[in-house]
C-alpha positions as CSV (number, residue, x, y, z in Angstrom):
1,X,-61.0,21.9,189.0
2,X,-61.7,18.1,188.9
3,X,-60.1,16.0,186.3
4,X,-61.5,14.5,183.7
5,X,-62.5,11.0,184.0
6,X,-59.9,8.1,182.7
7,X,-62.8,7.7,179.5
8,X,-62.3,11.6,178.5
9,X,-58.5,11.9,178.5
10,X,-58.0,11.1,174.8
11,X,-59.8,10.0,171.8
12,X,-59.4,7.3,171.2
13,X,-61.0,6.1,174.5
14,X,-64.7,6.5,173.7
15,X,-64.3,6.3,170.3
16,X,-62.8,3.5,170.1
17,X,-64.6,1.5,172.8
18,X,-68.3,3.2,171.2
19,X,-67.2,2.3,168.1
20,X,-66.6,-1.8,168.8
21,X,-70.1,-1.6,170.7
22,X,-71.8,-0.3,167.3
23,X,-70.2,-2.4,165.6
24,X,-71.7,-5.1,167.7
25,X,-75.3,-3.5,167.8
26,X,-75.7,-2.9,164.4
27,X,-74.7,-6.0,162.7
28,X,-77.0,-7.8,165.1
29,X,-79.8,-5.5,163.7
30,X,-78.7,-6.3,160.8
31,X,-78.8,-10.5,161.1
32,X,-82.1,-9.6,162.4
33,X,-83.4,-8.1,159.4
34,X,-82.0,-10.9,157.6
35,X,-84.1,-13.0,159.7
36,X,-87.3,-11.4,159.2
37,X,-87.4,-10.8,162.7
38,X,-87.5,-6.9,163.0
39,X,-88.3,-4.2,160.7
40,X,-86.4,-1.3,160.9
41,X,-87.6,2.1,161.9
42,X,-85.5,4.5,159.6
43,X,-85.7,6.0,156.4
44,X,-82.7,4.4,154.9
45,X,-83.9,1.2,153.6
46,X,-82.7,-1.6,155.3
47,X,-79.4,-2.4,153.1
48,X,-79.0,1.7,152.8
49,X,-78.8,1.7,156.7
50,X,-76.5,-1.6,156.9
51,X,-74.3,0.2,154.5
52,X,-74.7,4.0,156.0
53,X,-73.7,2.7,159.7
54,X,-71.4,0.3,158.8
55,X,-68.9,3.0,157.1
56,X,-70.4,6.8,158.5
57,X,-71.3,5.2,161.8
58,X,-68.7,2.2,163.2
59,X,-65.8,3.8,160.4
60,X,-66.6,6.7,161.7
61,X,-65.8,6.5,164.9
62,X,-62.8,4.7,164.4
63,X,-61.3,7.6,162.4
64,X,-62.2,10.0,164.7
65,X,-60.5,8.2,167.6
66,X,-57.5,7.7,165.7
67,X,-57.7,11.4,164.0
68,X,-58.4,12.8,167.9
69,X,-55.4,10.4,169.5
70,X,-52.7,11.2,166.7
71,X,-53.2,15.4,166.6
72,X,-51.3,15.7,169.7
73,X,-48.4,13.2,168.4
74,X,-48.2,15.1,164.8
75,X,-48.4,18.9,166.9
76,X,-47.3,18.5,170.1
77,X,-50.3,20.4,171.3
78,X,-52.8,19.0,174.3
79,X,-55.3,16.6,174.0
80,X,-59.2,17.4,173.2
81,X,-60.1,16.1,176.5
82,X,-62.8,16.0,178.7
83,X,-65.9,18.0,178.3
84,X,-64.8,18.7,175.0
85,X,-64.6,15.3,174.0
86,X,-67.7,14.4,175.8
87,X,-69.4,16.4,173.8
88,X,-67.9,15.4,170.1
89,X,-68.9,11.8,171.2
90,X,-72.3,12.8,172.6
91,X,-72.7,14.0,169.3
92,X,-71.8,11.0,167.3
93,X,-74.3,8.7,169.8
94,X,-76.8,11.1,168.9
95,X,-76.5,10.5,165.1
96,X,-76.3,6.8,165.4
97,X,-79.9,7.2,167.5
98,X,-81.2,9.7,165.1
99,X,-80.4,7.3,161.8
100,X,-82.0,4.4,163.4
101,X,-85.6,5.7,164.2
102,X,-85.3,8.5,161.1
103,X,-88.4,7.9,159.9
104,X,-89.7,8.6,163.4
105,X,-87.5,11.4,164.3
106,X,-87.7,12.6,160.3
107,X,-84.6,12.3,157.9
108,X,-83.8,16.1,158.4
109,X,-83.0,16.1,161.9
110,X,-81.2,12.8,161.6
111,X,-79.1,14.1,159.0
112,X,-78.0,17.3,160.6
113,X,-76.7,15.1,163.6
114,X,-75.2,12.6,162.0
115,X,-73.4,15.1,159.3
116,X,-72.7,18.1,162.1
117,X,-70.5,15.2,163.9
118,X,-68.4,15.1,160.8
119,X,-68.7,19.0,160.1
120,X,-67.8,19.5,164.1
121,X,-64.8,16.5,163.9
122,X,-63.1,18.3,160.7
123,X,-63.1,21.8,162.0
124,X,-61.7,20.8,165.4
125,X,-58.9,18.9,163.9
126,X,-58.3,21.2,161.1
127,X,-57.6,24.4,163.5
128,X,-55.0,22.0,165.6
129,X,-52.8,20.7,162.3
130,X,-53.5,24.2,160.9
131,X,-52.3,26.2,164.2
132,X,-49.2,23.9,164.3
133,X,-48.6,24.0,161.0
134,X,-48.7,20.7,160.5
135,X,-48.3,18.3,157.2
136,X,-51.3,16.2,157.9
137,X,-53.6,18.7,156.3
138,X,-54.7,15.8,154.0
139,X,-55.8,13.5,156.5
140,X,-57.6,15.9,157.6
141,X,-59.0,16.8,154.1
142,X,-60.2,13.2,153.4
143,X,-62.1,13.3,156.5
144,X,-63.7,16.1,155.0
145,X,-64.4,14.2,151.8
146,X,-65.7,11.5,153.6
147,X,-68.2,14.1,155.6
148,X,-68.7,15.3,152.1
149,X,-69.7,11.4,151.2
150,X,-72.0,10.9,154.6
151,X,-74.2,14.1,153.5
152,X,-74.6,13.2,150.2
153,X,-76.0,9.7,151.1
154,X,-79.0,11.5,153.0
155,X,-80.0,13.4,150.1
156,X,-79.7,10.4,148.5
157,X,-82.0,8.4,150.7
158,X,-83.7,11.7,150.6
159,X,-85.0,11.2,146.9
160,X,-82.7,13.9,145.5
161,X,-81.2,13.4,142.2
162,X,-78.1,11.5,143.4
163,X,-76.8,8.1,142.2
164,X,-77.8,5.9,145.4
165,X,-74.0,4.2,144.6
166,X,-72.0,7.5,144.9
167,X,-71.9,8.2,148.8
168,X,-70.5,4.6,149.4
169,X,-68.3,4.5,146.6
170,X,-66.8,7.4,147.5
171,X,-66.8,6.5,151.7
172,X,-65.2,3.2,150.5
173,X,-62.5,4.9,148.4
174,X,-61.4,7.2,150.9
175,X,-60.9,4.7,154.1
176,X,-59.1,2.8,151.5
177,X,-56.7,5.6,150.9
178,X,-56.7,6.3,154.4
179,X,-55.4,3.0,155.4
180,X,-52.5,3.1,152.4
181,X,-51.5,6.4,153.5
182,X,-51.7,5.7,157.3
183,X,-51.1,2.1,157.0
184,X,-48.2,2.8,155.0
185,X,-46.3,4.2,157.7
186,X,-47.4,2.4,160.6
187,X,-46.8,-0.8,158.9
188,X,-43.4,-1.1,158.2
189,X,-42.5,1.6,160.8
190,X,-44.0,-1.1,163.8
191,X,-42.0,-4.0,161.6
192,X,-39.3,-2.3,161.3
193,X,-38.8,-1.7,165.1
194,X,-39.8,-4.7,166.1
195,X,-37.2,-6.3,164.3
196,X,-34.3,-4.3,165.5
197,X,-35.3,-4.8,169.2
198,X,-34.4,-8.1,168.3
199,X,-31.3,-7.8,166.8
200,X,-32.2,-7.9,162.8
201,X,-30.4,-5.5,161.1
202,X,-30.2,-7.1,157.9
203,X,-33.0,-6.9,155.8
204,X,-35.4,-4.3,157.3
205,X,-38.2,-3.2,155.7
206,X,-37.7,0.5,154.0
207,X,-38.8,4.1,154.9
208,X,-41.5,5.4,152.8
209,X,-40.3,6.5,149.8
210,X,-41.1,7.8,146.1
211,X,-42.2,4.5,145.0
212,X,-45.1,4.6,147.7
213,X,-46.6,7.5,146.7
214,X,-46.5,5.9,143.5
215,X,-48.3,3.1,144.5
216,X,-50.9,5.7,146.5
217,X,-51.2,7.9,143.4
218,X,-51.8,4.9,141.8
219,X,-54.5,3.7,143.8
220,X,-56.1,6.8,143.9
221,X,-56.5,7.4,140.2
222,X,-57.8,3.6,140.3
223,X,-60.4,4.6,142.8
224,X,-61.6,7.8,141.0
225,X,-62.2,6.0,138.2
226,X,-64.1,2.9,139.8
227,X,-66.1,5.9,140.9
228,X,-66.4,8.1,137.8
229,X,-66.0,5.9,134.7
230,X,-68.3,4.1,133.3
231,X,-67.7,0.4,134.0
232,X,-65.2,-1.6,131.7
233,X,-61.3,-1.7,130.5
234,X,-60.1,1.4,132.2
235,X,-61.2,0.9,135.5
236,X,-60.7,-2.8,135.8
237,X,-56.9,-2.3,134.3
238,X,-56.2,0.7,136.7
239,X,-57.2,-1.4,139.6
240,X,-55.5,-4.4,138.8
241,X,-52.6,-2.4,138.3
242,X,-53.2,-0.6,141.4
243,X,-53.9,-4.0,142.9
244,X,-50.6,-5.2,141.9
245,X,-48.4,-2.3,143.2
246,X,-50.2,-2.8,146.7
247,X,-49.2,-5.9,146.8
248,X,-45.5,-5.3,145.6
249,X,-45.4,-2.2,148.8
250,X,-46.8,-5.0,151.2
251,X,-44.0,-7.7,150.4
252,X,-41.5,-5.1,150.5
253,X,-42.0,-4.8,154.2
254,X,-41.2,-8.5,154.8
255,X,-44.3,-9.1,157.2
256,X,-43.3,-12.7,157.3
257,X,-40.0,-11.9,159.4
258,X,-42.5,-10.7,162.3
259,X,-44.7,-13.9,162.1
260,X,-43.9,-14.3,165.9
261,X,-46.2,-11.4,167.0
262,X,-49.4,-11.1,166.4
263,X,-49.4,-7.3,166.9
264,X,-47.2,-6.7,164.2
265,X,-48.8,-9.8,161.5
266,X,-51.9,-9.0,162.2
267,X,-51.5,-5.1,160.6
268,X,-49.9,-7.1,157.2
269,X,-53.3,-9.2,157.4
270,X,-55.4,-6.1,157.5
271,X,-52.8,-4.3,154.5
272,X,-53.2,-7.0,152.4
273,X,-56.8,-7.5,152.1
274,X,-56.3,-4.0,150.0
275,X,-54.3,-5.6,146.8
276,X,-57.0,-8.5,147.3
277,X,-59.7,-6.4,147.4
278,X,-58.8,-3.8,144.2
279,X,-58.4,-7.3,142.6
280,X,-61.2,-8.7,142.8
281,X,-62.8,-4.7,141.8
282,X,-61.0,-4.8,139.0
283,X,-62.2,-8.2,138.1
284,X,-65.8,-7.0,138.5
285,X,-65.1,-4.2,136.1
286,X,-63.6,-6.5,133.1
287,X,-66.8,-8.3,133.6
288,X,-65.9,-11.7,135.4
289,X,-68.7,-13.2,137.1
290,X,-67.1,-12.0,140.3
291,X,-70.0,-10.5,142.6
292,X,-69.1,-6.8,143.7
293,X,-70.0,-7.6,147.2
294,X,-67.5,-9.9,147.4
295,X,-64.9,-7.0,146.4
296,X,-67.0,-4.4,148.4
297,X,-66.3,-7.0,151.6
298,X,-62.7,-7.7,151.5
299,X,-62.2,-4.4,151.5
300,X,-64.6,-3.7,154.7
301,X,-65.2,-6.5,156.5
302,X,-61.3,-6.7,155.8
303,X,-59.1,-4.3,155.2
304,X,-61.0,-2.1,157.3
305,X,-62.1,-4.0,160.3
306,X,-58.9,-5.6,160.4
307,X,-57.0,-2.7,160.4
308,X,-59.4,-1.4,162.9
309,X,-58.9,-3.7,165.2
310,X,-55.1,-3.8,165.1
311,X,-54.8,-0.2,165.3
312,X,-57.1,-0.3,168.4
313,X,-55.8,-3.0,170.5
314,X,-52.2,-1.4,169.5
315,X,-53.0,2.2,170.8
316,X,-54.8,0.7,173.5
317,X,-52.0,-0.7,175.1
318,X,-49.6,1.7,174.3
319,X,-51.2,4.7,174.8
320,X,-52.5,3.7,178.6
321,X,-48.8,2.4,179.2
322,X,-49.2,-1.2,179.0
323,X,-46.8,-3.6,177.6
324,X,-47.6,-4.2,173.5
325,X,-47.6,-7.8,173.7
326,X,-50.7,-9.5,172.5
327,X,-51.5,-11.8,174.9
328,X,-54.3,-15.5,174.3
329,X,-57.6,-13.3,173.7
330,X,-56.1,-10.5,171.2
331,X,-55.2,-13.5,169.4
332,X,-58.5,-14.7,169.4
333,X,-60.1,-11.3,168.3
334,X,-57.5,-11.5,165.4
335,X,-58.5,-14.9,164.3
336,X,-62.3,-13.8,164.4
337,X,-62.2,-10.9,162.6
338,X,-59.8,-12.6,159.9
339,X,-62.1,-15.8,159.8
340,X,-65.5,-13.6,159.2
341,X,-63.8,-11.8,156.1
342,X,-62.6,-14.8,155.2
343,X,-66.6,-16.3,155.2
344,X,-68.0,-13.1,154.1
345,X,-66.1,-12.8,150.6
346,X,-66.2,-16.7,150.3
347,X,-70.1,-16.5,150.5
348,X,-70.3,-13.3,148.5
349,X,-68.2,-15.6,145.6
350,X,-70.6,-18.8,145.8
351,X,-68.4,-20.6,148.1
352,X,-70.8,-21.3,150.9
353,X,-74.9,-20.7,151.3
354,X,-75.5,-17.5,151.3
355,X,-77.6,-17.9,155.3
356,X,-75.5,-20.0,156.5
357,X,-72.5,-17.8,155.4
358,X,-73.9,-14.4,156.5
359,X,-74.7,-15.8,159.7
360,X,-71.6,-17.5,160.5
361,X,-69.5,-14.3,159.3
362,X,-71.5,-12.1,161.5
363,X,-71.3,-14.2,164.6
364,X,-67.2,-14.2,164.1
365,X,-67.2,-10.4,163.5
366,X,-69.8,-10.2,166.6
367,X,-67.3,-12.5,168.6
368,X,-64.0,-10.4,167.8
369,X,-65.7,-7.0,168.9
370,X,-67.7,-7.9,171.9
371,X,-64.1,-10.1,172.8
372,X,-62.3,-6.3,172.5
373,X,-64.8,-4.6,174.7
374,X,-64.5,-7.4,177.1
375,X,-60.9,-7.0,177.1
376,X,-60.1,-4.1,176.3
377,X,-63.3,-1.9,177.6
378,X,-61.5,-2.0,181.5
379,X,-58.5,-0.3,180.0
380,X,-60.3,2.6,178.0
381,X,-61.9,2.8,181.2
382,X,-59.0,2.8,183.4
383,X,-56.0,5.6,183.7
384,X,-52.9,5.3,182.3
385,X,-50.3,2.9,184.4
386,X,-48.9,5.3,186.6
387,X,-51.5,8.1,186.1
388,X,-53.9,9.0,189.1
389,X,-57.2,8.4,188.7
């Protein structure tokens, strides 16, 4: 029997190089509706579908790359490989096709694609952590909830008696706990080593402990309510507590030690658009005259996609055997994704026009992922060093 092509030996292969190319595609729809110069052919209105694909569609895939590459790390079982895989990502183009011509296709049959993805996704990775008996059950669990979150914004869009803010709210909340959970071992665990390889042994930054489930259970009660409250004191004083104990777990892994390495200062970068962005939630809440966008947009265009890219040009390397060293053009991508967030909230807050600033945002965020598929696309494609093709 033939083996699989280099693309379909592990996740995060297609997933991650399908997701970067969404993530290109669909913010240049976007700019384009900006521009007046398309009109779009779903039936998600046009800052619905910006918001959908951003988080159920690029997320999306980003999480099930990672999800899909990890299982075998946390079980020690195989790989979902090859036609397997194929087919989970098949599915997932499918739904990204089906949301953008809904209203030709009809909402019903986009919405069973693009939710079954999610349905599929969870019950493959459930029965792996399940079998082994794993204790990543609630990773697994908040991709459910975020499933949960994608289906509930088509009845949403579908007229049903569903606040239109729910879905998103909840989508954002729960990538937000993903990356404290996730982020909060990876972080400190990839400082940490890199540091003793070069002979610190003073000073390293901590395991995980008590106070950083603290600060998760913190951030999650913060979220909730953000979500469920009504808007005022207790939301905006849980998140800028919450905000504040993110930002107390981020300097306790000394980030600035690592300075020298991009792959290790950019995953600080991406962690600490979290404490920026709860702040600036909670500042919405007490009523400020802070925008929620600009909150809504540190906390994708910056935590997320930050923490996206760093955790895909990171696996990339390591996981095809290359060295982790980030050479001139992952710098680059770094600096673009990190400038665009930068421009994004600043516009969101007043601080540049709002064209001008959308534009330029996009073009950096444009720049970084179509720089990662350039680079990085050959690699996904290619086997691992010392693997046969």
């Amino acid at each position: 029997m033939a083996a699989s092509p280099p693309i379909l030996r592990g996740g995060f292969r297609p997933f991650f190089l399908g997701g970067a190319i969404w993530a290109v595609i669909a913010l240049v729809i976007w700019l384009a509706v900006l521009a007046g110069q398309i009109t779009l052919t779903s039936a998600f209105d046009a800052v619905a579908w910006h918001r959908h694909e951003m988080l159920f569609g690029f997320v999306g895939a980003i999480v099930a790359g990672f999800l899909l590459t990890a299982i075998p790390n946390w079980t020690g079982r195989l790989p979902i490989a090859g036609a397997p895989l194929a087919g989970l990502f098949g599915l997932w183009m499918a739904g990204r096709f089906a949301m953008l011509f809904s209203a030709e296709l009809g909402p019903v049959a986009a919405a069973i694609l693009d939710v079954g993805f999610y349905l599929l996704l969870v019950l493959v990775a459930a029965r792996e952590v399940i079998e082994a008996n794993n204790r990543n059950v609630p990773i697994v669990g908040l991709v459910l909830l975020f499933g949960v979150a994608n289906a509930l914004d088509h009845l949403a869009a579908a007229g049903f008696a569903i606040d239109p803010a729910l879905p998103w709210k909840v989508a954002v909340a729960l990538v937000t706990l993903m990356i404290s959970l996730i982020g909060g071992r990876i972080v400190p665990s990839f400082t940490r080593n890199w540091l003793a390889k070069r002979g610190v042994i003073q000073g390293l930054p901590g395991q995980p402990g008590r106070f950083d489930l603290a600060v998760i259970g913190l951030t999650a009660l913060a979220l909730l309510a953000w979500i469920a409250a009504p808007a005022g004191w207790l939301p905006g004083v849980l998140l800028g507590i919450a905000a504040t104990a993110q930002a107390m777990r981020l300097a306790r892994w000394k980030g600035w030690k690592a300075v020298a390495d991009p792959l290790v200062l950019i995953l600080h970068v991406a962690y600490a658009w979290l404490p920026v962005g709860l702040a600036l939630l909670a500042a919405v809440e007490l009523g400020t005259p802070v925008p929620q966008s600009a909150a809504i947009h540190a906390l994708t265009a910056g935590a997320m996609a930050t923490m996206i890219l760093a955790v895909m040009t990171r696996a990339t390397l390591g996981h095809t055997g290359r060295e982790l060293r980030a050479g001139p053009a992952t710098t680059v991508i770094y600096f673009l994704v990190t400038l665009g967030a930068l421009l994004r909230v600043a516009t969101s807050l007043g601080a540049l026009d709002y064209r001008m600033g959308v534009d330029v945002a996009g073009l950096c965020w444009i720049g970084s992922f179509l720089l990662f598929i350039g680079c990085y696309g050959p690699i996904l494609f290619a086997p691992r060093i010392g693997e046969r093709d």
